[in-house]
C-alpha positions as CSV (number, residue, x, y, z in Angstrom):
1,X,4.7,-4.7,2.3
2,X,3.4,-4.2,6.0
3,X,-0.2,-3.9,6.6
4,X,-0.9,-1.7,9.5
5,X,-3.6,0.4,11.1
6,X,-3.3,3.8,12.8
7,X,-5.0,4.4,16.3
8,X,-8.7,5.0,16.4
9,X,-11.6,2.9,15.4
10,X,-9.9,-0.4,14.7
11,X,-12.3,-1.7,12.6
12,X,-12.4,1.5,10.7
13,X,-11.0,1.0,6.9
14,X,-9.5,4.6,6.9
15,X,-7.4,3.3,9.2
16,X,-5.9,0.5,7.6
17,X,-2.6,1.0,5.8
18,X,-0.2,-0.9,3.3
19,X,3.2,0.7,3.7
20,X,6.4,-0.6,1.6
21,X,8.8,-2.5,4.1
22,X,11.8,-0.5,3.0
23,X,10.6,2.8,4.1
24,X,8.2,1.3,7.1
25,X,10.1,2.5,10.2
26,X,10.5,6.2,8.6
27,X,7.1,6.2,8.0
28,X,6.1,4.8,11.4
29,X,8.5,7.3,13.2
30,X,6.9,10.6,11.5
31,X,3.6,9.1,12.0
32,X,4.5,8.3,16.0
33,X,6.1,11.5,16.8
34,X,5.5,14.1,14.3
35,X,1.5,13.3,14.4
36,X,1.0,11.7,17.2
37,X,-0.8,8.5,16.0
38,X,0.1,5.1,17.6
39,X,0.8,2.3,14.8
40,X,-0.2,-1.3,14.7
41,X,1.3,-3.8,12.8
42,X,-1.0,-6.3,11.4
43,X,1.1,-8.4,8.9
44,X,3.9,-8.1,6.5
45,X,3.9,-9.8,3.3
46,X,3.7,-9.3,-0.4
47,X,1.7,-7.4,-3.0
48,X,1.0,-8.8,-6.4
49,X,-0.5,-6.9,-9.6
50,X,-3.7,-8.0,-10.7
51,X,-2.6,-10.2,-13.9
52,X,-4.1,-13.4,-14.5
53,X,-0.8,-14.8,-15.0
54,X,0.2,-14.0,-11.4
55,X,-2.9,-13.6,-9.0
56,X,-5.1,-16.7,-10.2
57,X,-1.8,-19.4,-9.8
58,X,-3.4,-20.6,-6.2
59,X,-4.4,-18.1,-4.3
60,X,-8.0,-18.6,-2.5
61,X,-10.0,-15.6,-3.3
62,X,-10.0,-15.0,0.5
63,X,-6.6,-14.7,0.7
64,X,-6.1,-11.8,-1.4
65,X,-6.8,-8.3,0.0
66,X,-7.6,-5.5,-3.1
67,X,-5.2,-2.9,-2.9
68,X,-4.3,0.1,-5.7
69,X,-0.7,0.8,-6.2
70,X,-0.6,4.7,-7.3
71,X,2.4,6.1,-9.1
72,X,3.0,10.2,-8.9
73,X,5.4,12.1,-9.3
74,X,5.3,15.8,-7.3
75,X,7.3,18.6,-8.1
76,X,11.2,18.9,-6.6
77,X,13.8,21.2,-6.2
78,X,15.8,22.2,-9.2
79,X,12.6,21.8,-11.5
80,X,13.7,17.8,-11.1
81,X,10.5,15.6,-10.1
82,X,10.2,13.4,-7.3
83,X,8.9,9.7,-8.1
84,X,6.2,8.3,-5.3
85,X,4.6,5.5,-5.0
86,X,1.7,4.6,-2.2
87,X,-0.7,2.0,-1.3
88,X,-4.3,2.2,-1.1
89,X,-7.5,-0.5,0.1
90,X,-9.2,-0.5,-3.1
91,X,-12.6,0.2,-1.0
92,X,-11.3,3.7,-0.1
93,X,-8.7,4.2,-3.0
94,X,-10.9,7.3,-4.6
95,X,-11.2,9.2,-0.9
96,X,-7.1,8.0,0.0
97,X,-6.4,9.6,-3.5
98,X,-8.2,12.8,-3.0
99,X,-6.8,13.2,0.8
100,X,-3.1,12.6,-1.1
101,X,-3.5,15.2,-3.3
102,X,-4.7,17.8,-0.9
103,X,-1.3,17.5,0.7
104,X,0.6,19.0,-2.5
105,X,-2.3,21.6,-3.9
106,X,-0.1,24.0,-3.6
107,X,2.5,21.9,-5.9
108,X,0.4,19.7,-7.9
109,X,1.2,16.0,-8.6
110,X,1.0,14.3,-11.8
111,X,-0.9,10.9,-11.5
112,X,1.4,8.5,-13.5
113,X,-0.6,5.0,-13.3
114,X,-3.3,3.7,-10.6
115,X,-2.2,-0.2,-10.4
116,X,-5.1,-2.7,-9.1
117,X,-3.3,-5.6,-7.2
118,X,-3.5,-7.5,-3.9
119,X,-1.7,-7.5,-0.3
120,X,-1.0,-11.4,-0.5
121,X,-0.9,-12.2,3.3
122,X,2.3,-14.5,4.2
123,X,0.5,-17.5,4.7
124,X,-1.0,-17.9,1.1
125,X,2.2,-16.4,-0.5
126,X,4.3,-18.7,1.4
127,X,1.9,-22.1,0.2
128,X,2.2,-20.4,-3.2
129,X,6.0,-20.2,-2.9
130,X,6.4,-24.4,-1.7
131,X,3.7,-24.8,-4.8
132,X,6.4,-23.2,-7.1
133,X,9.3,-25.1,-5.7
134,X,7.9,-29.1,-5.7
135,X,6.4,-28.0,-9.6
C-alpha cells in the first residue's frame, strides 16, 4: 500500500491517498499526465482489517492510520461486472465515496462491503514482523 498526496494544500486530507502497490505507477501515470496533478510519495507499507485478532497484537495506537477498504463492482462490457477495490482516510471516507460514485452515475456501481482497517506504516509493521519471528 503507498500512501501518497496529490499537489495542492499538503496538509490538506483530501489530498492524501492510499493506493495498492500493484497498480501504483498506472495510477500515478494517469494522474501525472492525464490530469495534470504532481504525486508525492509519503510511505509504503501495509494495510490491516480492523479485527482484534490482528490490529491490537502490538501496534501503538499512533501507529495505525484509519483507513476504509471499499469493494464495488461497476458495470462492464458484455453485461460481465468489473470488481474494484479503493482506499479511503476514514475522516473523509463518506465525501471520497460520494465523489467515486459520481464518476459512474451514468453506470451505477453496486457497493459490495465498506472494510474499516488501518495503513500500518513500515516501521510499526516491521517491529510487529521481528515480534512474530523471536515468539
Amino acid at each position: 500500500m503507498v500512501r501518497c498526496r496529490l499537489d495542492g494544500p499538503f496538509d490538506a486530507v483530501e489530498a492524501l491517498r492510499y493506493i495498492p502497490l500493484a497498480e501504483f505507477e498506472l495510477w500515478r501515470y494517469l494522474m501525472e499526465t492525464r490530469h495534470g496533478r504532481h504525486v508525492a510519495i509519503e510511505e509504503v507499507s501495509i494495510w490491516v482489517p480492523e479485527e482484534s485478532g490482528t490490529w491490537n497484537s502490538g501496534f501503538a495506537a499512533e501507529e495505525l492510520q484509519p483507513v476504509v477498504r471499499l469493494r464495488l463492482e461497476r458495470p462492464g462490457p458484455h453485461g460481465v461486472a468489473i470488481p474494484m477495490e479503493r482506499f479511503f482516510p476514514a475522516e473523509t471516507y463518506p465525501q471520497a465515496q460520494e465523489a467515486l460514485l459520481a464518476h459512474f452515475e451514468e453506470e451505477p456501481c453496486r457497493v459490495l462491503a465498506a472494510t474499516p482497517g488501518y495503513f500500518v506504516p513500515l516501521r510499526a509493521s516491521d517491529r510487529r514482523e521481528r515480534r512474530i519471528h523471536s515468539a
